[in-house]
C-alpha positions in Angstrom: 32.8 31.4 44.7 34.6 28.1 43.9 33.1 24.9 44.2 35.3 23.5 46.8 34.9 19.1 47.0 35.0 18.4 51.0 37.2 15.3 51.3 36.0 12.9 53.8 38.2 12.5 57.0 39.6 9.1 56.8 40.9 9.2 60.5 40.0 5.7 62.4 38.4 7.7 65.1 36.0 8.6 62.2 35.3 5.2 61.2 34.7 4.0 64.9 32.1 6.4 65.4 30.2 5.7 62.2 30.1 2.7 63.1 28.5 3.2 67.1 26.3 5.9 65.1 25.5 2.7 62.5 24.5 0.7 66.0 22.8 3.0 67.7 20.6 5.2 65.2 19.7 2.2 62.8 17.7 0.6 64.8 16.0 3.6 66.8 16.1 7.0 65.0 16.7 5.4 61.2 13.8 3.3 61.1 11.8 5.1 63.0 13.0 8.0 60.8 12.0 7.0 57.9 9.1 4.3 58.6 7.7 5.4 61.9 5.2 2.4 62.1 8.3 -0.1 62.0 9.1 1.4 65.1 6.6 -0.2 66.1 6.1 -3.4 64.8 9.8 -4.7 65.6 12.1 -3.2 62.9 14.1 -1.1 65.5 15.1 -4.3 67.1 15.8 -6.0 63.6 17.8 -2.8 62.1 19.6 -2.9 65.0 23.5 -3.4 65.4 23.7 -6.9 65.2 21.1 -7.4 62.4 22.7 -4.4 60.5 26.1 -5.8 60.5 24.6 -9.0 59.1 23.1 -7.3 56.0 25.6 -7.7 52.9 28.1 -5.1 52.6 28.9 -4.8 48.6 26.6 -3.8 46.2 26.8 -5.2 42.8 28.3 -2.4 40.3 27.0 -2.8 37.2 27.2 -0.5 34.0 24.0 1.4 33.4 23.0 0.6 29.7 25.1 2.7 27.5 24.3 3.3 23.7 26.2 2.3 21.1 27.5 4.6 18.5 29.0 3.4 15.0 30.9 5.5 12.7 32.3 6.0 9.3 35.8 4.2 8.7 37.2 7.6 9.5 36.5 6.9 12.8 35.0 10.3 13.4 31.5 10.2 11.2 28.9 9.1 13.6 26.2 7.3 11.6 23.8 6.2 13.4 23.5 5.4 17.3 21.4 2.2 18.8 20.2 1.9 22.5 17.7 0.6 24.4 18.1 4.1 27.0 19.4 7.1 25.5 22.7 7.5 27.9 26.2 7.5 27.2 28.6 8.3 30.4 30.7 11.4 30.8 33.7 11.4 33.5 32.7 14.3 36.0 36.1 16.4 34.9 33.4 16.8 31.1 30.2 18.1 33.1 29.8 21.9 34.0 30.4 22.6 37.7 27.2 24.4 37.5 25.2 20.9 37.0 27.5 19.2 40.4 26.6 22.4 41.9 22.7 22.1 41.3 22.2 18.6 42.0 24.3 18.6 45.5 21.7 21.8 45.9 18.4 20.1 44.6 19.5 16.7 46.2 21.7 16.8 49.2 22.9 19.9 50.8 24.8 17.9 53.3 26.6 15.7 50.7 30.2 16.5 51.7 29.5 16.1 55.0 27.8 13.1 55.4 29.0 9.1 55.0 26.6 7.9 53.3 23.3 8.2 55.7 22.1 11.8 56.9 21.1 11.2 60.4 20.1 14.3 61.3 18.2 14.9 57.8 16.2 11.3 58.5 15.6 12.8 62.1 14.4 16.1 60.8 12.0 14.3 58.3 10.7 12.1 60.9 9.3 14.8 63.0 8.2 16.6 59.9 6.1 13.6 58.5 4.6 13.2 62.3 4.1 16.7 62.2 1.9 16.1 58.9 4.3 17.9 56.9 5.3 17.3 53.2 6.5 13.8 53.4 10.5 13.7 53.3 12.4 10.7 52.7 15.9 12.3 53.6 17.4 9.7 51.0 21.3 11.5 50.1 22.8 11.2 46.5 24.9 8.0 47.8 21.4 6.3 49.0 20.4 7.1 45.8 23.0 6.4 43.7 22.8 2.7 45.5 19.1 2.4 44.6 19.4 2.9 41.2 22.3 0.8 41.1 20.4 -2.2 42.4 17.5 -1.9 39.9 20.0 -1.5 37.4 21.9 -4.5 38.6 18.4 -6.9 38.7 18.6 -9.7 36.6 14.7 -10.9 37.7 11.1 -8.9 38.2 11.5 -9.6 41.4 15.0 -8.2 41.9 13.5 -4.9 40.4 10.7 -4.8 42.2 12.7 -5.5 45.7 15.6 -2.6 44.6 12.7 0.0 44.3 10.1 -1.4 47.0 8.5 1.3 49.6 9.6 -1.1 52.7 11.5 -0.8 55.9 13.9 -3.2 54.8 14.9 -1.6 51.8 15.2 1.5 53.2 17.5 0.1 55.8 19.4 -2.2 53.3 20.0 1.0 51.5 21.5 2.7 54.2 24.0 0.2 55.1 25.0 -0.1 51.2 25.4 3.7 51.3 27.9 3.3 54.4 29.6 1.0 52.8 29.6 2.8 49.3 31.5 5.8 50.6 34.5 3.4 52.0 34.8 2.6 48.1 34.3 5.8 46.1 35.2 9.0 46.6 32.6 11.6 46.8 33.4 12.7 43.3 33.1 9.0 41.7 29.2 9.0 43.8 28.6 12.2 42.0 29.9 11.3 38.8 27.4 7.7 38.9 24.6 9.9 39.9 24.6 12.0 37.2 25.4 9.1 34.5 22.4 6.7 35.7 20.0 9.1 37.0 16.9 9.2 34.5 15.7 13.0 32.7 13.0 12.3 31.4 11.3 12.2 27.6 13.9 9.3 26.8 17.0 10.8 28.3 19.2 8.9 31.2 22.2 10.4 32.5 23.1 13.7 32.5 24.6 13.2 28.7 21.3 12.4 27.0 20.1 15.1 29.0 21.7 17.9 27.8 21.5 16.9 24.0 17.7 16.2 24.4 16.6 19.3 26.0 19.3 22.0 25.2 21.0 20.2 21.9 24.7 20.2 24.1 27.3 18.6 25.8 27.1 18.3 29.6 30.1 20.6 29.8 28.7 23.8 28.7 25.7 23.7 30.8 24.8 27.2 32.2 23.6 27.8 35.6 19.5 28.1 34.8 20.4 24.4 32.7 22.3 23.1 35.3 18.8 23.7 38.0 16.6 23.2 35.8 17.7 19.5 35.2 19.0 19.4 38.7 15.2 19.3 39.9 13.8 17.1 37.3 15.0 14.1 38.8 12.6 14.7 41.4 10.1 13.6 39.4 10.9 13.7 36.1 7.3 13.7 34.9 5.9 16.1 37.5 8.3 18.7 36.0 8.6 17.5 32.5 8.9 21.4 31.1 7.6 19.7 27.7 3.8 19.1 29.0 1.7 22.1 29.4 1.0 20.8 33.1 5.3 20.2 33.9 6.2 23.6 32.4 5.2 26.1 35.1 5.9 23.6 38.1 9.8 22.7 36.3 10.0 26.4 36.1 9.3 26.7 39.8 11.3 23.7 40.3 14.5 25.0 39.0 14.1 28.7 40.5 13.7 26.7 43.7 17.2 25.1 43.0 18.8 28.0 42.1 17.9 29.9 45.2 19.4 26.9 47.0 22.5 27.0 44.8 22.8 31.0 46.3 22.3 29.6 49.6 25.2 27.8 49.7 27.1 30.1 48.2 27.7 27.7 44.8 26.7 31.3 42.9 26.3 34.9 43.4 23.2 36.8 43.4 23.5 38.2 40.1 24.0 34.6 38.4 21.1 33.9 40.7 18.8 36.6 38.9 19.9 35.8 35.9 19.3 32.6 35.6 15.7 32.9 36.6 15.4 35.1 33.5 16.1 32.5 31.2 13.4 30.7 29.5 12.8 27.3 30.1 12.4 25.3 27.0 9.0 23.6 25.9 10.4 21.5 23.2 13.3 18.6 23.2 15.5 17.7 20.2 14.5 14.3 18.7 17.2 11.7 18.8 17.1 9.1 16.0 17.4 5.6 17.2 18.4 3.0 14.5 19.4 2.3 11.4 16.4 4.6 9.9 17.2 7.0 11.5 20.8 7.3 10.6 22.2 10.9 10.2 22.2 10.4 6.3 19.7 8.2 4.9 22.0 7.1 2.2 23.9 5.5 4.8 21.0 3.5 6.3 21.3 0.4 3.7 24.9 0.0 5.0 24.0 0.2 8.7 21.1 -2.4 8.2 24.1 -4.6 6.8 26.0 -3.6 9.4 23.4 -4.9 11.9 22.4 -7.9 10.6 25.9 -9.0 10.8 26.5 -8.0 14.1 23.3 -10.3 15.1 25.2 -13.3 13.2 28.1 -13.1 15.4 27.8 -16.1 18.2 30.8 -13.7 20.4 27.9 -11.4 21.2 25.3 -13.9 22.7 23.5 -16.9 21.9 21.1 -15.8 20.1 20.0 -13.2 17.8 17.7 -11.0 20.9 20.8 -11.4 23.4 23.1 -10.0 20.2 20.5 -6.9 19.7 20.7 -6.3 23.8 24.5 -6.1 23.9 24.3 -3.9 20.6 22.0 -1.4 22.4 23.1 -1.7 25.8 27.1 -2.3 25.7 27.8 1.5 24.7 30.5 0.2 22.0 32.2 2.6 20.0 32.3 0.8 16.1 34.5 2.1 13.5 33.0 0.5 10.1 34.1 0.0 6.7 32.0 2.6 5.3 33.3 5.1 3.1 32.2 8.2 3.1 33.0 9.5 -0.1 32.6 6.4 -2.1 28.9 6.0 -0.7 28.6 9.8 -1.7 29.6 9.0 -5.0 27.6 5.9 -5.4 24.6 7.1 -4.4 24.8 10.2 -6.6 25.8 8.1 -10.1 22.9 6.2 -9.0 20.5 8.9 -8.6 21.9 10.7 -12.4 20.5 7.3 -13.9 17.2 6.6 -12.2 15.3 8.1 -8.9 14.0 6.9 -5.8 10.4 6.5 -7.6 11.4 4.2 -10.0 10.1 0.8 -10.1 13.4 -0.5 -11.4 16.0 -0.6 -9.0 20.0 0.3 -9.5 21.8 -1.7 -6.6 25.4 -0.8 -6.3 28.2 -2.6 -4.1 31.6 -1.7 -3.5 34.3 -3.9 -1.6 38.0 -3.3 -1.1 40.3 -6.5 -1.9 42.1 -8.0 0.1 40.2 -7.1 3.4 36.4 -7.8 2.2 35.8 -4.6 3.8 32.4 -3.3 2.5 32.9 0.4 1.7 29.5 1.3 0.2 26.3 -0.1 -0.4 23.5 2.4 -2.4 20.3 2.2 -4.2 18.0 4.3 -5.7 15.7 3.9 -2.5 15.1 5.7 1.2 16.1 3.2 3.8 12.7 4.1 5.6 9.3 2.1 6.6 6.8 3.0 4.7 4.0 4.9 6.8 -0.1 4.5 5.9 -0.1 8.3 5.4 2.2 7.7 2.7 2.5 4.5 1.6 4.6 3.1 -1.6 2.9 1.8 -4.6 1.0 -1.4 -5.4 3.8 -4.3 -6.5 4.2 -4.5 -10.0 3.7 -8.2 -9.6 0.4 -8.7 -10.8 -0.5 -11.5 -8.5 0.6 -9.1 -5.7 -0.8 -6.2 -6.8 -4.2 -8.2 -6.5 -3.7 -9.5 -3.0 -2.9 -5.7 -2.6 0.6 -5.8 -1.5 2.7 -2.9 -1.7 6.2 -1.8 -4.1 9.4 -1.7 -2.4 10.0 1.6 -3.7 10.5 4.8 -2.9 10.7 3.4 0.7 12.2 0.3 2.0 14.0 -1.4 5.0 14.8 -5.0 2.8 18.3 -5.5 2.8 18.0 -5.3 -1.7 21.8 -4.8 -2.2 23.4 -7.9 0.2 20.3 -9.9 0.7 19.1 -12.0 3.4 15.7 -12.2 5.2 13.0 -12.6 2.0 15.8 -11.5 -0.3 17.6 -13.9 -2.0 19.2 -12.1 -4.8 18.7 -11.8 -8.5 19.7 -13.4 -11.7 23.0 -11.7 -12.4 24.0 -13.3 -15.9 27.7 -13.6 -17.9 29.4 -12.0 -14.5 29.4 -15.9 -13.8 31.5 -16.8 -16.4 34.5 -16.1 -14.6 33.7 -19.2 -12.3 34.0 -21.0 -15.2 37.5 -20.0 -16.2 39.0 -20.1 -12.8 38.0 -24.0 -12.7 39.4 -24.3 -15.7 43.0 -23.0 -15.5 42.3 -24.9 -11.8 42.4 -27.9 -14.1 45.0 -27.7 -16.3 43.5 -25.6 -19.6 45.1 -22.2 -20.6 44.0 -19.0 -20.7 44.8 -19.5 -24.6 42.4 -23.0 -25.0 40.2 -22.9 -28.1 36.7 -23.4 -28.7 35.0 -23.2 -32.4 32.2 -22.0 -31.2 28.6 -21.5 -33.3 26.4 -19.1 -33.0 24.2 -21.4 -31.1 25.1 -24.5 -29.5 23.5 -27.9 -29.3 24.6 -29.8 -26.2 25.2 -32.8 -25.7 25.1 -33.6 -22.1 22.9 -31.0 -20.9 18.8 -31.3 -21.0 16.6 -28.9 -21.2 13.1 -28.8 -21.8 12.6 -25.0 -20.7 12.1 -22.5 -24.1 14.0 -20.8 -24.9 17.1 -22.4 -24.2 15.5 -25.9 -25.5 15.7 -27.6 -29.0 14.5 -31.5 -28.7 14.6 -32.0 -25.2 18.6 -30.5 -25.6 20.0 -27.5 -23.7 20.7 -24.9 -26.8 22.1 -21.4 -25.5 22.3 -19.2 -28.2 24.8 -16.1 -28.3 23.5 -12.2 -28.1 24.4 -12.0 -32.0 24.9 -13.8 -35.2 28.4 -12.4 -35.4 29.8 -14.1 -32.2 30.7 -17.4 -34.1 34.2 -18.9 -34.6 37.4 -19.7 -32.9 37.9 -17.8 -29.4 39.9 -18.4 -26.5 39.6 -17.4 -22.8 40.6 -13.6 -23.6 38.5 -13.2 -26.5 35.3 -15.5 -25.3 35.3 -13.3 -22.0 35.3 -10.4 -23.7 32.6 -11.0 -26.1 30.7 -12.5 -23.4 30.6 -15.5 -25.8 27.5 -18.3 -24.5 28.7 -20.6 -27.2 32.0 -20.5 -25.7 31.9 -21.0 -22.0 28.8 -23.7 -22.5 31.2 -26.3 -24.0 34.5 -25.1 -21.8 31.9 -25.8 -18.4 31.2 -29.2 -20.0 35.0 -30.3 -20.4 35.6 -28.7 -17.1 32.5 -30.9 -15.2 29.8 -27.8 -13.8 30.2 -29.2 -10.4 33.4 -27.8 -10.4 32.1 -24.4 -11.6 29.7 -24.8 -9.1 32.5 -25.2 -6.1 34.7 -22.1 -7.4 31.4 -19.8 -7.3 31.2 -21.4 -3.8 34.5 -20.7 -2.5 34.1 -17.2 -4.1 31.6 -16.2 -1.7 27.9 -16.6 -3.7 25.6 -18.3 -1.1 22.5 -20.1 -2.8 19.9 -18.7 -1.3 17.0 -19.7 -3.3 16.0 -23.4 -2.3 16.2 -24.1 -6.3 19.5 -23.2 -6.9 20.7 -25.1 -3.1 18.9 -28.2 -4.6 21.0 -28.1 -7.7 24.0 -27.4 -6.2 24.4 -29.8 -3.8 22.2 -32.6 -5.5 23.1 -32.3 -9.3 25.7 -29.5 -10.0 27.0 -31.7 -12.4 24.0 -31.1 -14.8 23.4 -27.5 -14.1 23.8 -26.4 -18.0 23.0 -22.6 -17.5 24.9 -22.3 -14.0 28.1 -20.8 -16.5 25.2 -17.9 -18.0 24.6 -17.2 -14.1 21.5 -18.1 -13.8 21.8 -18.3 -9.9 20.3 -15.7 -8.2 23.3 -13.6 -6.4 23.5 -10.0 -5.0 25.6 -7.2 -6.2 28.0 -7.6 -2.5 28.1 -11.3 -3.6 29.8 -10.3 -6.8 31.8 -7.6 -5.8 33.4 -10.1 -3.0 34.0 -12.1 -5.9 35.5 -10.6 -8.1 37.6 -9.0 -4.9 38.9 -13.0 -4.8 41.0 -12.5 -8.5 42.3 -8.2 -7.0 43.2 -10.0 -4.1 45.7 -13.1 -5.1 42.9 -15.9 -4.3 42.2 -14.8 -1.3 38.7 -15.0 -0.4 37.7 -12.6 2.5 34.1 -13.1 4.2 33.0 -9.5 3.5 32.9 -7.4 6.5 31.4 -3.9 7.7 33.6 -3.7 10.4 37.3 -1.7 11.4 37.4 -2.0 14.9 35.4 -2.6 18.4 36.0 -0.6 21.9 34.0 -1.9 24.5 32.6 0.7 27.3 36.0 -0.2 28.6 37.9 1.3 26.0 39.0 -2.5 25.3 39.4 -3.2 21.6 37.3 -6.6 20.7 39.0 -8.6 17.8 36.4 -9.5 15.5 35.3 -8.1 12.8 39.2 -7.9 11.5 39.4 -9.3 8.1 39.1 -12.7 7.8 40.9 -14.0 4.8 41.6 -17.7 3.3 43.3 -19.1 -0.2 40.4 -20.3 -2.5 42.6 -20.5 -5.2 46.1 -20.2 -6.5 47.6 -17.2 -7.0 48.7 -18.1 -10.7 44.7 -19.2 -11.3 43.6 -15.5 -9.4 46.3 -13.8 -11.6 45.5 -15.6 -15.0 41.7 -15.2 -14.4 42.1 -11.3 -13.8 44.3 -10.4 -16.8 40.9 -12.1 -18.9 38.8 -10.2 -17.0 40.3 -6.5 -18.2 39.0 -7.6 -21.8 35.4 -7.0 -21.3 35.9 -3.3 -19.9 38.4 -1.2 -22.3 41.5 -2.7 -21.2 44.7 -4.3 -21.8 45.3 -7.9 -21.3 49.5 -8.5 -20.0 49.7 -12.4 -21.2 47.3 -12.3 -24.3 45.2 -10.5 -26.1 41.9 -9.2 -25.6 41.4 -9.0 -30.2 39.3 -5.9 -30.1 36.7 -7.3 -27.5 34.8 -5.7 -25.0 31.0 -5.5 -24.0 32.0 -2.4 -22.1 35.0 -0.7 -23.3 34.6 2.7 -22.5 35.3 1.7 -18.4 38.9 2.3 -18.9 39.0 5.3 -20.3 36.6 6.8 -17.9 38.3 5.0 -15.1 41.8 6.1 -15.9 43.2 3.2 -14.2 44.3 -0.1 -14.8 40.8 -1.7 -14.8 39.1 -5.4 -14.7 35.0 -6.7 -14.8 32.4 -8.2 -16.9 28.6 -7.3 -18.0 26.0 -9.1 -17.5 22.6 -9.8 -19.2 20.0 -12.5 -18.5 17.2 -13.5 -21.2 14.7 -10.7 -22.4 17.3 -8.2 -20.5 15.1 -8.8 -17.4 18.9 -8.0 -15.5 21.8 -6.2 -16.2 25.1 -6.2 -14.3 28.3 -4.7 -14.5 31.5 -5.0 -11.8 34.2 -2.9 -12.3 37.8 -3.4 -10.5 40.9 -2.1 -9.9 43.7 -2.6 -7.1 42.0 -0.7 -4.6 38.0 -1.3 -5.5 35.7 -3.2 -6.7 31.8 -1.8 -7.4 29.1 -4.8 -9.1 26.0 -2.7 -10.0 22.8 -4.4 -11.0 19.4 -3.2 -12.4 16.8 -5.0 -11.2 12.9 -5.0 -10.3 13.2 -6.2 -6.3 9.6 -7.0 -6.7 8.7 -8.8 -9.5 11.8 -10.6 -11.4 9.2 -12.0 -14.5 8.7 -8.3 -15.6 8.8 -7.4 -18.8 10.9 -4.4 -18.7 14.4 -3.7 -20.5 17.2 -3.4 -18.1 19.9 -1.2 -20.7 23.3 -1.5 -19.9 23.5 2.7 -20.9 21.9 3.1 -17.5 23.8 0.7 -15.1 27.3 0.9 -16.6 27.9 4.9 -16.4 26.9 4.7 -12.4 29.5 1.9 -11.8 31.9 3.0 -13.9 31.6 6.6 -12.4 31.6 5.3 -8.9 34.7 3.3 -9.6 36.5 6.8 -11.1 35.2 9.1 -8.1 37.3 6.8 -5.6 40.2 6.4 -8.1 40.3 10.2 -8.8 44.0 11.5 -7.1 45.1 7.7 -6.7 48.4 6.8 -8.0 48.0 4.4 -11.1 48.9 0.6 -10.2 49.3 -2.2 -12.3 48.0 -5.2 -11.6 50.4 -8.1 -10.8 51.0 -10.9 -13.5 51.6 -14.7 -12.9 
């Protein structure tokens, strides 16, 4: 038959005789009801009409924790959920008729009926407790609903402890909020709380969790035998917990004991009735990953860390970094990120052609749109997972670490190696910094066409440095990667011969300190205390800052670089489209954030040098057949800009590649131990940028780039 909702009668005779009921039975037949030794000790006369009416009459209605669920920039990719409880709420119009059915058959036969407060249910289980019958508590879904809501609504111990406490004045506090709880909701708005707060079991609370955990579906296509089954689990939700071997036959009993009451009150027919009870109940539930490890795709899990760590920066979500990871896992937000889907597909796969997840080297790849700062991939040749003592990773390759018996961050890891923070501080990156260097110079009045003479090594004058090898009497004496890069060069040419001998001398005229302040403004942070000290105590001396030296992370450089795509507009990289609150409110942060670091002349002048290095065509100059990587255009097939980079010995290497729409910085690196004594080869890092950079570009309409 249908299930028909019983609308309450509103009629003021109604409400008048609730209320003498309220005067007369709360302090006789309620307490006495449902504490028969308050009867006797005074309650009667303190649950009485005048103390009754004195107890508070609203009840605070506070959200249940909700999870949080954050999704691809498609807005429909869920990649990962957080929460502190597993529950999400579902309007009552999304939940199967046969779960109201079961829980007003399980719970509260008389639910439709009643206002709030069975009295003849608390009468019935007074004389069957006196009677020494199994103890009934005649508690109805709205009672209920009001309990829960107060323990969820406890700010202190003490609060939680008072919601939940077996006392006569609870139990009579509860009533009177249940009276006053059905002047406010409809009967179907009571229902619908229930089943959103009410707990499962085995991690699930509300009736949303519930159906994924144990039947793997949404609350709308529960069947009958689902329905009862869960229906009389919130009896006690360990009792029948159908997973334990001691829960299974007595949650089986349970829910064939609801669904004879479902028949009863003619919610189904007898056939649905038999058939249900045929149905097996199931022993097992369906695990529910929690976290950024446990992200639908593990690719995915280094972006979602980055993700979460920034969302713990933000001051809008609390005042410090434990009230931030509450609201995260509690405020059931809805977060549409910056990630996309196809270009972390792509990156991770390039990566994985060069080297795998067991190798002690590491390719780190970054990928940021300009303009926005929105972070579209981050990838690495490792599983974003914890390492487990069943199967741990290798000893560090750092000798000294390897002896105190510290383990590799490969295959496994959880350090955020692509954007840095915590321990990580980033790596030597190399040349890629030379572009610092020309934007502070066409900042102060050279031209992209300004000549140096350069040598093949260089003897400077004002820097000192007694480090080999860069030392030659107590001078700093940066050498070039070959004999051949000797002669006159200019901004095109140095940058795209990656010329030391060049950029050395143009950071001297220029003053490093000013080098130092464009890498600044373009996003690299300083993270090691070393390269802090110099830049804020003696950036003026920093000799090597132009070879990049500094350590810096692939994001950094990719931001960077972003800077010249996008005009001079700097924007603070972000992971984030949009916010929705459990309201459906959207939140504005997370929006780009963008400001001018430099001119738009300096950003364009910069970038038409910067297509030398990678294959392409400079628009004010000329690039004179140089290039460190020049098969990126080709591959590419777009209008394309970047720079290599190489430290000493080849401990790094480092490639970004850009065009209008993306920018990927790649580097090879050993996370764990950055003296090594390894090669990083550019025919390893270059083909997974470069290919990363042509997946996302493949179908896009060519676009130039814009000239001064």
């Amino acid at each position: 038959m249908p299930f028909a909702i019983r609308r309450r009668d509103r009629h003021p005779l109604t409400n008048v005789s609730s209320l003498a009921l309220v005067g007369l039975l709360a302090g006789v037949v309620v307490a006495a009801a449902a504490f028969p030794a308050a009867a006797l000790t005074g309650l009667a006369a303190k649950a009485g009409s005048e103390g009754f009416a004195d107890l508070p009459s609203s009840i605070k209605q506070q959200t249940s924790p909700q999870m949080s669920r954050i999704y691809a920039s498609d807005g429909k990719t869920q990649i990962a959920v957080m929460y502190d409880e597993y529950r999400s709420d579902v309007p009552l119009k999304d939940i199967s008729v046969n779960m109201q059915k079961a829980l007003v058959a399980a719970e509260d036969h008389k639910f439709y009926e009643h206002h709030g407060v069975d009295f003849k249910g608390l009468a019935r289980a007074f004389a069957n407790n006196k009677a020494g019958g199994d103890q009934q508590g005649a508690s109805t879904l709205t009672m209920q609903v009001v309990r829960m809501s107060q323990s969820y609504s406890a700010t202190t111990a003490s609060e939680v402890l008072a919601a939940t406490a077996k006392t006569p004045e609870r139990k009579v506090s509860e009533m009177k909020f249940a009276l006053e709880l059905e002047k406010q909701m409809t009967k179907e708005q009571i229902l619908e709380r229930y089943l959103n707060i009410a707990p499962f079991g085995n991690g699930a609370y509300g009736i949303y969790a519930a159906s994924q955990i144990y039947f793997g579906k949404k609350p709308k296509d529960l069947d009958v035998a689902e329905s009862a089954l869960l229906a009389g689990m919130v009896k006690g939700t360990s009792y029948y917990d159908p997973t334990s071997t001691e829960g299974y036959p007595r949650a089986e009993q349970r829910r064939n004991y609801v669904v004879n009451d479902m028949l009863s009150l003619n919610y189904i027919t007898a056939d649905q009735a038999a058939k249900a009870k045929t149905e097996k109940v199931p022993h097992t539930t369906k695990s529910v990953g929690n976290g950024c490890t446990a992200a639908n795709k593990n690719e995915w899990g280094f972006f979602c860390d980055y993700f979460q760590r920034w969302w713990l920066a933000q001051p809008a979500f609390g005042e410090n970094s434990y009230d931030r990871e509450r609201r995260l896992k509690s405020g059931g937000y809805k977060i549409v990120t910056t990630l996309d889907i196809k270009a972390q597909k792509s990156a991770r796969k390039r990566i994985l052609e060069q080297r795998s997840d067991n190798s002690v080297n590491a390719l780190l790849l970054a990928a940021v749109q300009p303009g926005t700062g929105k972070v579209r991939a981050l990838a690495a040749n490792r599983k974003f997972k914890l390492p487990t003592a069943a199967n741990p990773n290798p000893l560090s390759s750092d000798p000294k670490k390897r002896k105190a018996g510290a383990r590799a961050t490969y295959p496994n890891t959880t350090n955020p190696i692509i954007t840095g923070g915590g321990d990580i501080n980033g790596y030597q990156a190399g040349s890629v910094f030379k572009m610092f260097t020309m934007v502070a110079a066409l900042e102060n009045g050279f031209n992209l066409d300004y000549n140096i003479n350069t040598t093949n090594r260089y003897v400077s004058p004002l820097y000192r440095d007694s480090a080999a090898p860069a030392a030659c009497n107590g001078h700093y004496c940066p050498s070039n990667s070959s004999a051949k890069e000797a002669g006159p060069f200019n901004m095109w040419t140095g940058f795209g011969a990656s010329v030391n001998t060049y950029f050395v001398p143009l950071q001297e005229q220029v003053g490093a300190e000013k080098v130092v302040d464009v890498a600044q403004r373009f996003g690299v942070q300083f993270r090691e205390k070393q390269d802090n000290d110099l830049a804020t105590q003696s950036a003026h001396d920093w000799g090597a800052f132009t070879l990049g030296v500094s350590a810096s992370t692939p994001l950094d450089i990719a931001n960077a670089y972003a800077t010249l795509a996008g005009d001079g507009m700097y924007c603070t990289p972000t992971p984030v489209e949009q916010i929705t609150n459990h309201n459906g409110e959207k939140l504005d942060i997370g929006k780009p954030s963008c400001k001018r670091v430099t001119s738009t002349d300096v950003a364009r002048k910069t970038l038409d040098a910067t297509r030398c290095p990678v294959g392409d065509s400079a628009q004010l100059g000329s690039c004179g057949g140089t290039g460190t990587a020049k098969a990126v255009r080709g591959v590419v097939g777009h209008p394309v800009f970047g720079k290599t980079g190489t430290t000493d010995a080849e401990k790094t290497a480092s490639l970004v590649v850009g065009t209008t729409s993306i920018v990927v910085a790649g580097y090879m690196v050993n996370p764990d131990w950055q003296a090594h004594h390894d090669q990083m080869k550019h025919d390893v890092i270059n083909p997974a940028v470069w290919n990363t950079v042509a997946d996302y570009m493949d179908g896009k309409p060519s676009e130039q780039f814009k000239t001064p």
